[in-house]
N, C-alpha and C positions, 0 to 999 in steps of 0.2 A: 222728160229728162232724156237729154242722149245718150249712146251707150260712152262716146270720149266721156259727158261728166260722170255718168256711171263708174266709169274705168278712174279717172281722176280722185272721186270722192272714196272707191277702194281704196286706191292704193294709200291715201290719205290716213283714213281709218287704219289700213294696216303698220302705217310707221308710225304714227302716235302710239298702235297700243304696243309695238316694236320698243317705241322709248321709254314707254312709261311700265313694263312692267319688270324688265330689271330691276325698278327704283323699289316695286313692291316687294318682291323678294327681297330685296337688300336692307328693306326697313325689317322684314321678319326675322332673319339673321342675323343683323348688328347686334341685336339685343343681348345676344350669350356671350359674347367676346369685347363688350365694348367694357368699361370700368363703369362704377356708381360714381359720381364728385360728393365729396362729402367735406363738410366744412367746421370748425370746433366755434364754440361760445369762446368769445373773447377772456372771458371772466375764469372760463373753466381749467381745474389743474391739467386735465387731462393724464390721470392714474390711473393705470390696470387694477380693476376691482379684483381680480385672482392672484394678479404676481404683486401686484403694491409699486411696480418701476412707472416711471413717467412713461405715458406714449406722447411719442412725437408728431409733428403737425402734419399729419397725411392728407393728400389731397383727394386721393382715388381711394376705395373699395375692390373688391373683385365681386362683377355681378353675382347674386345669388348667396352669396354666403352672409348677408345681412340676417341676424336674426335679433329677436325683441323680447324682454326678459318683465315680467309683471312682478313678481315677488320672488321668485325662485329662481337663482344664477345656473339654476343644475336643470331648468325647462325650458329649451328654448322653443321660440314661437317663430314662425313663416310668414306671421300676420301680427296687426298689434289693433288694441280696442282703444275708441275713443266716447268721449260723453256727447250723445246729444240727443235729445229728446229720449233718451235709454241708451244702453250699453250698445255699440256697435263695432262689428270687425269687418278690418282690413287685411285681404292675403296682400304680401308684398308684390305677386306680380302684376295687381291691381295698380299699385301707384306710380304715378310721375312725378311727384317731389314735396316732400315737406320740410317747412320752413318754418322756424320757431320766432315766436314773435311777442311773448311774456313765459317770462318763469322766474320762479321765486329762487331762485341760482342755488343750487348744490344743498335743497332740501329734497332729501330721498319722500318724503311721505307725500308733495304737493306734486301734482299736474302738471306740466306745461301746456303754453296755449302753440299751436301750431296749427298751419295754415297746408292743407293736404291738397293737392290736386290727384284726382284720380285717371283712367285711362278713359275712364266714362264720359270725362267734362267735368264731371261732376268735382266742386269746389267747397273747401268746411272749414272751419276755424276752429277746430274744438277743442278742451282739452284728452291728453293722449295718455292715455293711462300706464302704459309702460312705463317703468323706471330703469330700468335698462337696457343696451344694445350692445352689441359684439357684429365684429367682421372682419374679413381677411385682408389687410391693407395690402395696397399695391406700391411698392418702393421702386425706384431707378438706380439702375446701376449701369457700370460702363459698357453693359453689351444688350442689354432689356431689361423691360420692366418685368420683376418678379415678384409673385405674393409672398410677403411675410405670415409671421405667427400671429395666430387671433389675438385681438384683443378684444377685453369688456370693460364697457366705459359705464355712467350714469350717464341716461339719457339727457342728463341737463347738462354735458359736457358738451353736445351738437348744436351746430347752429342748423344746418340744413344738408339731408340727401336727398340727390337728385338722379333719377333712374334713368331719365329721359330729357 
């Protein structure tokens, strides 16, 4: 090899990794500032399990303040369990999206089946044992988007969040 292709294939190497590692950084930090998309069951009232008001059809989340409630509205979780071959948990910054796909609509004691993808690859269909979830929506107004007040819903009020 010459030293021109030597010299050529540098500089090469050096603007590819010039271009590409902006983009890495930028995938590590999007993550804290970007919103969840969160979406409601068709079917669902969509009532605040603490105040008893209707919440309204919010699109966004504010990352991070998802949390997931098993039995007790007064413990929240950072992660939530689902069934499959045994009891299994998920921390939320594990996941990239779950998508419900059976459930027995607005019964507190039954399951739902949802479809989880994780950060891993890794893909499940399980049922999700939580029964409920809370988060800080994200509403528009005429100067920015600002978080509102939590709300806690029945998990069978969601149709799908997605992190990623």
């Amino acid at each position: 090899m010459t030293t021109l292709s030597k010299l050529k294939t540098g500089l090469m190497t050096a603007f590819i990794s010039a271009m590409l590692l902006p983009m890495a950084f930028a995938d590590a930090f999007a993550d804290e500032s970007t919103p969840v998309k969160i979406s409601f069951d068709e079917l669902a009232d969509r009532v605040d399990i603490v105040s008893k008001t209707p919440v309204p059809d919010y699109e966004f989340a504010q990352r991070g303040s998802l949390r997931f409630y098993l039995w007790d509205i007064n413990d929240p979780q950072d992660f939530f369990t689902y069934l499959h071959d045994g009891v299994r948990t998920v921390p939320i910054e594990n996941m990239v999206s779950m998508v419900k796909v059976a459930d027995p609509h607005g019964a507190w004691d039954s399951f739902a089946v949802w479809i989880i993808t994780m950060k891993s690859g890794t893909r499940n269909s399980p049922r999700i044992r939580e029964l409920g979830v809370s988060f800080i929506p994200l509403e528009s107004s005429a100067s920015a988007i600002q978080p509102g007040e939590r709300v806690y819903l029945k998990m069978s009020d969601m149709k799908e969040i997605i992190w990623e």
